[in-house]
Every structure is written in C-alpha cells, then in structure tokens.
PASEBA-1860 file (N, C-alpha, C; in nm, 3 decimals):
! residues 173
1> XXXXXXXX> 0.082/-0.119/0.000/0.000/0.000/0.000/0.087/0.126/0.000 ~ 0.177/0.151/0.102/0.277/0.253/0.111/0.345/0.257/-0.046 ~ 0.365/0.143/-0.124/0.451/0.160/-0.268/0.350/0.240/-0.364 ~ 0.208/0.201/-0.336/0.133/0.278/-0.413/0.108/0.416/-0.422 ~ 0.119/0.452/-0.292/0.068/0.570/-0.286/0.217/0.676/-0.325 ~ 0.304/0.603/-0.250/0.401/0.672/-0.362/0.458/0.638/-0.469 ~ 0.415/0.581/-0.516/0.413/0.583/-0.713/0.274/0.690/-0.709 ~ 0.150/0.699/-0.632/0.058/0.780/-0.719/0.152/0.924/-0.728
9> XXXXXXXX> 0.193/0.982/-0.564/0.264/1.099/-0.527/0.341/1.123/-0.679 ~ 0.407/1.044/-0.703/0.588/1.079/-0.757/0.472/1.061/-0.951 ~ 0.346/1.022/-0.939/0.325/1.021/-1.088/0.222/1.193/-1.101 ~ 0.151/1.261/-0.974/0.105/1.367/-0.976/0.233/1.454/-0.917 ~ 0.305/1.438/-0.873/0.394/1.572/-0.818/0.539/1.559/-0.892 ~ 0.617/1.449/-0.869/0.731/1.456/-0.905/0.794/1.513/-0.832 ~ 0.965/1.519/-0.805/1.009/1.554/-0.687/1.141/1.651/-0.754 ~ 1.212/1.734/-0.700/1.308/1.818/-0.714/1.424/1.694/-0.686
17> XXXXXXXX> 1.558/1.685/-0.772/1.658/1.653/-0.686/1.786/1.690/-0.736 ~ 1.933/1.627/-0.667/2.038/1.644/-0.751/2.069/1.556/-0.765 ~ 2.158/1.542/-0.844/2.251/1.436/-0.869/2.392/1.401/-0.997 ~ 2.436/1.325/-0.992/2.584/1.358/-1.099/2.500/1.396/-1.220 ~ 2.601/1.419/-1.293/2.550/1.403/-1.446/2.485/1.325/-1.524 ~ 2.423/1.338/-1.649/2.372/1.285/-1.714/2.411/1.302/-1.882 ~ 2.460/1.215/-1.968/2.453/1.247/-2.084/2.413/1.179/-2.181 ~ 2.451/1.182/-2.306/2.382/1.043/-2.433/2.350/1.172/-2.534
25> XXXXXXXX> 2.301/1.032/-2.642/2.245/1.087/-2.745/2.157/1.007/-2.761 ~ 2.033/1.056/-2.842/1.929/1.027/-2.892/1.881/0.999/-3.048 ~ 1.822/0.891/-3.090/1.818/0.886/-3.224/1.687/0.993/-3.296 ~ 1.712/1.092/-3.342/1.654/1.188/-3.381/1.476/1.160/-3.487 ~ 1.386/1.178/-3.499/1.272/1.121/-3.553/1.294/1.165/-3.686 ~ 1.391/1.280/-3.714/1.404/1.371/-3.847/1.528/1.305/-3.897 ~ 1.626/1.167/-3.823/1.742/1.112/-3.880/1.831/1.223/-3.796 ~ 1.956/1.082/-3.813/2.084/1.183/-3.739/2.047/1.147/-3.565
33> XXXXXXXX> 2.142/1.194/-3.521/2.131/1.192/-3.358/2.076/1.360/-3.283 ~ 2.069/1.353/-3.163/2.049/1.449/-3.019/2.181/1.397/-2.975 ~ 2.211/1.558/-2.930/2.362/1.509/-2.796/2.251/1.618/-2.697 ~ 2.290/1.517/-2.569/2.249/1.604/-2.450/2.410/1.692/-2.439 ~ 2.542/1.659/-2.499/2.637/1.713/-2.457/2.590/1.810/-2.559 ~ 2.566/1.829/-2.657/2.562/1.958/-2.794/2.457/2.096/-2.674 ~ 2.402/2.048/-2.536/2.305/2.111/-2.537/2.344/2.144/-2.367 ~ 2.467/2.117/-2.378/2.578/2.135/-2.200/2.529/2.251/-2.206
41> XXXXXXXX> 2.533/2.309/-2.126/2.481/2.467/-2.087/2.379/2.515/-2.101 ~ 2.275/2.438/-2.090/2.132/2.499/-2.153/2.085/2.391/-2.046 ~ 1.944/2.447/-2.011/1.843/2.312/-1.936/1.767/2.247/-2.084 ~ 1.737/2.101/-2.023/1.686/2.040/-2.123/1.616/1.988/-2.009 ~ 1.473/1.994/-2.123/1.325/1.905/-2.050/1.311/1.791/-2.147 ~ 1.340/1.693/-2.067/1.322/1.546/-2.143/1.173/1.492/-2.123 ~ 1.101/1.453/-2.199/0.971/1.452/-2.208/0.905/1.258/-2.274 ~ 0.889/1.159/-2.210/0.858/1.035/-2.258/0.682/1.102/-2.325
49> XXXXXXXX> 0.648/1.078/-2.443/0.533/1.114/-2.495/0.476/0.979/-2.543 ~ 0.345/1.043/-2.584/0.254/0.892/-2.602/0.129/0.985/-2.687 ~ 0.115/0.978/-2.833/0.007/0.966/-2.918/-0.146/0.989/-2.890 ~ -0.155/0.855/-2.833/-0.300/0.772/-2.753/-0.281/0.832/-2.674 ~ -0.284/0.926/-2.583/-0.272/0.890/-2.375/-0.363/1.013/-2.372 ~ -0.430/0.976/-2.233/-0.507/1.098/-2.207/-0.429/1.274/-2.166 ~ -0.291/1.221/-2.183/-0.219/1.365/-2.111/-0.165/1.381/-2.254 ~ -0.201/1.322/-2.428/-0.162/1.384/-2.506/-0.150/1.538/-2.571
57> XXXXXXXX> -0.283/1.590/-2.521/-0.273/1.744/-2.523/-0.167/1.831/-2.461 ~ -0.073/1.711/-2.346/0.075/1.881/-2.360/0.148/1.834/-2.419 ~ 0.129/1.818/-2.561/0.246/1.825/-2.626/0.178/2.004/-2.689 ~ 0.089/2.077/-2.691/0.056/2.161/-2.732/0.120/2.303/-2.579 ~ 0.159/2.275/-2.490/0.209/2.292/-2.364/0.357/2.293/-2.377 ~ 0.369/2.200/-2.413/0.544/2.187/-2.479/0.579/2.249/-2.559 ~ 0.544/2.268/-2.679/0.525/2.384/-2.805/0.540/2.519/-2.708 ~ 0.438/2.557/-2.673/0.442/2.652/-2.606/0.557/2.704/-2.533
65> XXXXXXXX> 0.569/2.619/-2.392/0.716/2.644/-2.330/0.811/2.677/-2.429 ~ 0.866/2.540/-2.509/0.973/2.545/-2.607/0.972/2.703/-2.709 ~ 0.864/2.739/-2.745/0.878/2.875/-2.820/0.862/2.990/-2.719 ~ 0.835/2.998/-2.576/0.852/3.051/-2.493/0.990/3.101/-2.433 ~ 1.065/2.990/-2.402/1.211/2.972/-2.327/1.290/2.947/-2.454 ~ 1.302/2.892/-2.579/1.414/2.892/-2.648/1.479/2.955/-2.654 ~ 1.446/3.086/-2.719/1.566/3.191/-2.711/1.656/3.221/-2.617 ~ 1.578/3.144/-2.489/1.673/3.191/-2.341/1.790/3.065/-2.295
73> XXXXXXXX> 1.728/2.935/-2.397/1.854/2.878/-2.412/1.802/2.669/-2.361 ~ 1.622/2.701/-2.327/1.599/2.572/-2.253/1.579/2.496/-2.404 ~ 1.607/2.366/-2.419/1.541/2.251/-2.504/1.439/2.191/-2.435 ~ 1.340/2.133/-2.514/1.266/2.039/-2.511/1.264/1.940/-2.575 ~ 1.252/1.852/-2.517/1.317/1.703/-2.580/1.184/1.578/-2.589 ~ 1.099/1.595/-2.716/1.020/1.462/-2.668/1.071/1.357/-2.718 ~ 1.009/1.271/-2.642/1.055/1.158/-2.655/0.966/1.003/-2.643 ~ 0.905/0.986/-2.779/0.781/0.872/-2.802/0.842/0.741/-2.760
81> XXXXXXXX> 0.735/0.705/-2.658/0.787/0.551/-2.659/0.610/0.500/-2.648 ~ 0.623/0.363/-2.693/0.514/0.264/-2.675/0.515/0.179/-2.524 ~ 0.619/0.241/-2.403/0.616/0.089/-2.321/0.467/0.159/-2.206 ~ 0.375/0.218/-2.277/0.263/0.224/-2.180/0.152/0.193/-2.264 ~ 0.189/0.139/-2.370/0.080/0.120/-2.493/-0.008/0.197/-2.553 ~ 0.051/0.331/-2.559/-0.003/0.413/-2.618/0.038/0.483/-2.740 ~ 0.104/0.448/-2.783/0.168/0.531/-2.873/0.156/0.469/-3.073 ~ 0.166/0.540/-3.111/0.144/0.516/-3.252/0.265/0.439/-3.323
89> XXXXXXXX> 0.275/0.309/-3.401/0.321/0.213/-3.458/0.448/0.237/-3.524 ~ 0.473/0.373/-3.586/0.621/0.412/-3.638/0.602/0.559/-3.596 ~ 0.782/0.623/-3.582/0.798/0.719/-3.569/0.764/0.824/-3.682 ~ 0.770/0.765/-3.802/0.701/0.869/-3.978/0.528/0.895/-3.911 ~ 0.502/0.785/-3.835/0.312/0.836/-3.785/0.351/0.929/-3.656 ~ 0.373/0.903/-3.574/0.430/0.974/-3.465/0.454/1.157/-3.523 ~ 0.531/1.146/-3.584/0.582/1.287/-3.704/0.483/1.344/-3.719 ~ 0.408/1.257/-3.814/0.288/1.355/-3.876/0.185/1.367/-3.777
97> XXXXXXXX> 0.112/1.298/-3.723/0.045/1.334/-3.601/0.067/1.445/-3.536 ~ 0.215/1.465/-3.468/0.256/1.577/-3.390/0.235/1.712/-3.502 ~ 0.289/1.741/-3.611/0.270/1.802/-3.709/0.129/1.902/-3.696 ~ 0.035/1.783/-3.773/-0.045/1.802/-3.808/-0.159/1.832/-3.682 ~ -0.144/1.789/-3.555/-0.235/1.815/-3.452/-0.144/1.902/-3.369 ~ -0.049/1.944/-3.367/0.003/2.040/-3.205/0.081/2.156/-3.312 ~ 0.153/2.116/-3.447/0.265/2.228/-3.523/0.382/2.195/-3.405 ~ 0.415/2.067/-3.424/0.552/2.065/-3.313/0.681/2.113/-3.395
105> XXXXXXXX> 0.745/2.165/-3.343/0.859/2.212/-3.432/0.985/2.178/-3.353 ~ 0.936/2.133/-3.228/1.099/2.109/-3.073/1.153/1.977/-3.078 ~ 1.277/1.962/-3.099/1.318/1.784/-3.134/1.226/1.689/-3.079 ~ 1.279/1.600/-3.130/1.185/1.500/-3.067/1.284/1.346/-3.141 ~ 1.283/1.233/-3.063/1.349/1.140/-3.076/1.246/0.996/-3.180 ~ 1.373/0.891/-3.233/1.236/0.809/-3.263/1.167/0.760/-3.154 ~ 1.094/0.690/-3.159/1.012/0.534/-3.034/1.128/0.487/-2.982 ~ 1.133/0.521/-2.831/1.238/0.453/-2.758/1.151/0.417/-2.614
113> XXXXXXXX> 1.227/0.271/-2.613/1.174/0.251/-2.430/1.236/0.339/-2.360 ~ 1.179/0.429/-2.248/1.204/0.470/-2.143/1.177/0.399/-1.962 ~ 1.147/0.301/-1.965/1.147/0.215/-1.869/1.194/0.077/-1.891 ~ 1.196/0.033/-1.733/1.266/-0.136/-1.740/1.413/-0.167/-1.827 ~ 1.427/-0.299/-1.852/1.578/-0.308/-1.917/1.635/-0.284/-2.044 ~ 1.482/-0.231/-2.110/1.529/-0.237/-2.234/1.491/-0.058/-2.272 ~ 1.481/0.042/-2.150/1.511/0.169/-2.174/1.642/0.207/-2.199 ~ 1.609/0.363/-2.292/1.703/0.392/-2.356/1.849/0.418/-2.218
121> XXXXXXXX> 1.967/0.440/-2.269/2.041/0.451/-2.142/2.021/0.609/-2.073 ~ 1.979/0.723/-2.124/1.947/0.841/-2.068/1.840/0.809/-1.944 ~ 1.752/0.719/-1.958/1.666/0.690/-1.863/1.712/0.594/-1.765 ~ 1.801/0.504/-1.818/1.839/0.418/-1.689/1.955/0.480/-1.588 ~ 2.027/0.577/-1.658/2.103/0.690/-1.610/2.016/0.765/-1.503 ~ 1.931/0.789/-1.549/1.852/0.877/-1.429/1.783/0.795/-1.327 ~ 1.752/0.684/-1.385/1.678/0.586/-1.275/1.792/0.541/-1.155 ~ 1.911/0.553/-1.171/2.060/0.501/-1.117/2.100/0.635/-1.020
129> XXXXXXXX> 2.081/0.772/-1.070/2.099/0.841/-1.031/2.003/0.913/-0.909 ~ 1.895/0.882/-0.951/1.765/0.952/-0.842/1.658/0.868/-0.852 ~ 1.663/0.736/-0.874/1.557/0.662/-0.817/1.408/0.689/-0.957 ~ 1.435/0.822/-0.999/1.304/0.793/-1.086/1.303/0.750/-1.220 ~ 1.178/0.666/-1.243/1.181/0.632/-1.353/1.028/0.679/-1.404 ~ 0.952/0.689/-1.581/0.882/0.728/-1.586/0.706/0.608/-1.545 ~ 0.664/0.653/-1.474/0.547/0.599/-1.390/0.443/0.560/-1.529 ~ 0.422/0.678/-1.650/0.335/0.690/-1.696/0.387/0.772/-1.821
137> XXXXXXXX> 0.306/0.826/-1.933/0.323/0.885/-2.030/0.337/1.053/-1.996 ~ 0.397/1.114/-2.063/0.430/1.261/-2.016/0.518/1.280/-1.893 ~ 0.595/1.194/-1.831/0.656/1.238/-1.700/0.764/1.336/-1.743 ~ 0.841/1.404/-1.683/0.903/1.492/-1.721/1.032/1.486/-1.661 ~ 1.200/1.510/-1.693/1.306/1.496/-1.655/1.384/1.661/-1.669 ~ 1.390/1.715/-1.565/1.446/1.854/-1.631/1.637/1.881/-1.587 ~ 1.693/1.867/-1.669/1.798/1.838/-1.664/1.892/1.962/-1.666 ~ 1.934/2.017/-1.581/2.032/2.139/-1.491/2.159/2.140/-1.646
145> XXXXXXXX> 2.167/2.264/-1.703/2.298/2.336/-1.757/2.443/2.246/-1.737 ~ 2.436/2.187/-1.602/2.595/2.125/-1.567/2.534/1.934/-1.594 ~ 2.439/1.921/-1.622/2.415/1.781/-1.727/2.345/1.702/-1.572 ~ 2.292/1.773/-1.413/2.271/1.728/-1.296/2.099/1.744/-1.346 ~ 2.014/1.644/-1.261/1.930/1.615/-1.271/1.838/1.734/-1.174 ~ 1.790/1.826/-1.258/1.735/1.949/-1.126/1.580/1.899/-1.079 ~ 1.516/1.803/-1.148/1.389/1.818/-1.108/1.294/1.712/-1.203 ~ 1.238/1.625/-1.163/1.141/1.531/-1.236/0.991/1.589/-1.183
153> XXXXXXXX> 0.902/1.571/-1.297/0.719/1.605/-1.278/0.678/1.457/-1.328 ~ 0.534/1.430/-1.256/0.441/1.363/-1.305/0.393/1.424/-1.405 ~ 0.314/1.294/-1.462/0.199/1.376/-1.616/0.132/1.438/-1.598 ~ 0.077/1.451/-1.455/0.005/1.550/-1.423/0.060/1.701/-1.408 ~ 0.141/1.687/-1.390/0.180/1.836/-1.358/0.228/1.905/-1.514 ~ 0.175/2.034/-1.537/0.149/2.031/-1.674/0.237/2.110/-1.731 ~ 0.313/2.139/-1.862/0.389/2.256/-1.892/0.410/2.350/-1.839 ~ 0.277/2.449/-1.824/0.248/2.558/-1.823/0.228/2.581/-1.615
161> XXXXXXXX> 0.252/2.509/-1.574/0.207/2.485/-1.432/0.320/2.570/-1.355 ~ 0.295/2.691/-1.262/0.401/2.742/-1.184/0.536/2.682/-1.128 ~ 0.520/2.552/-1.114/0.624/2.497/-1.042/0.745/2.456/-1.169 ~ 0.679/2.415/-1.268/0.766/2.387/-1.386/0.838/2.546/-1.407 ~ 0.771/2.630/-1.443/0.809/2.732/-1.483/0.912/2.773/-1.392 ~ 0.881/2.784/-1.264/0.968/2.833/-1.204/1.083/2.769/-1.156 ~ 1.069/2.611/-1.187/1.206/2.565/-1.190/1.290/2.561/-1.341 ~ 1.244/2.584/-1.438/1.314/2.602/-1.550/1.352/2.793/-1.536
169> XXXXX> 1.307/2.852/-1.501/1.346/2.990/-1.518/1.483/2.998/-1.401 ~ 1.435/2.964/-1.249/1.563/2.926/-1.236/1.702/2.878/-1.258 ~ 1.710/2.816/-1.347/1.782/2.712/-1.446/1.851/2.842/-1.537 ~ 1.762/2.962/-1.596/1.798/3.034/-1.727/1.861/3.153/-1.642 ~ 1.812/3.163/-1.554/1.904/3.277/-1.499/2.068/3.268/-1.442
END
C-alpha cells in the first residue's frame, strides 16, 4: 500500500533533486542523432510522450514552453515511446500526427523505451541516479545546464504549471 501511494505521489507531483551528471544521445525522428552534450549549458526538458494517452494534449504545452524559453537557451526534448501502450506504430506516424495536430517544431526522438531493461540509457542513467523512472506517459526529466538532474514532474503536472516554470526559469538565470 505505502509503494502505491508513492508511485501515485511521484506520478502527480514529481520531486526536485540532484545528482551527478547525465549524458547520451538520442536517435533523432528527423534522422541523425540528439547530444544532450551539444546542449551542456542549456536546461533540457526530457519529455517520454505517447500519441493515444489521455495527457496527449501537452504536447501543445510543450510547443508553447519550447517557443517561450528557447531563445533563453531551454530545449525540449520529446521523446515517443510505446512501453505504456499508447503510442502510434512508427515514428514517420508519430511525425505527422505531432505536425499536423500540435505544429511541433521542438526535437523529438524516434520510439524509444524509457522504462525497465530495455530503456534507452538516458533513462536508466537517471533511474541510477535519483531513483526515478517514468510511472506513466508525459513524465518529465528537467535536466540542470551542468548535465545534474534538477527536477522530475508527473503527467500531471502540466507545462504551463508554476512549479515547472519556475524551476526552469531558475535554471535560465
């Protein structure tokens, strides 16, 4: 009972933390790779997304932020995976979907697991480092300028939500 309730906690709140570094690359949905190192000095919001899911509407939240904070130096990083069964069958559908329903224009990776053993290593990196891993679709990883883990959200907690904001603006100043 106690495991549940904090998995519900850590899938509506998400927790602040530190910890060493984090780096990798990502296989890009447009071809080519992501370096989290190309993006050292900047915060990056790592984002597990999902197509199907009922928290698919912030990817229109993400857009937002991302054309909000870019210029000031944050990335947004989604990142489609299927291991909650939601997600659409290839990354070319994934593409156009985002496209055509949100105008995503902020990287975004192909279909990668982000949980269990067969997540990508950026996620098992963080699971090693602070215990979290993603609960659900949309969880959020916000990753500190010096490559340290500043802060994970549940799906619930939304783009646009004070606490995000104000831990990424922290981050830009």
């Amino acid at each position: 009972m106690v495991r549940i309730i904090f998995l519900i906690v850590l899938l509506l709140v998400g927790r602040s933390v530190q910890a060493g570094a984090v780096s990798g690359s990502f296989p890009s949905i447009d071809g080519g790779t992501l370096s989290l190192e190309e993006w050292r000095g900047q915060p990056v919001l790592v984002v597990n997304t999902a197509s199907q899911c009922g928290f698919t509407g912030q990817y229109a939240g993400l857009q937002a932020l991302w054309e909000r904070y870019q210029s000031a130096g944050l990335v947004v990083l989604a990142v489609p995976s299927d291991d909650f069964n939601q997600e659409l069958a290839t990354a070319a559908e994934v593409k156009e979907f985002c496209a055509l329903n949100y105008a995503l224009t902020l990287p975004m990776t192909n279909i990668l697991h982000v949980k269990g053993a067969d997540a990508h290593p950026f996620y098992k990196a963080v699971k090693a480092e602070t215990g979290f891993e993603p609960a659900w679709n949309f969880n959020k990883v916000l990753v500190a300028p010096d490559g340290s883990i500043a802060a994970t959200f549940g799906s619930a907690v939304k783009p646009d939500s004070a606490r995000m904001q104000r831990e990424i603006e922290a981050l830009l100043n």
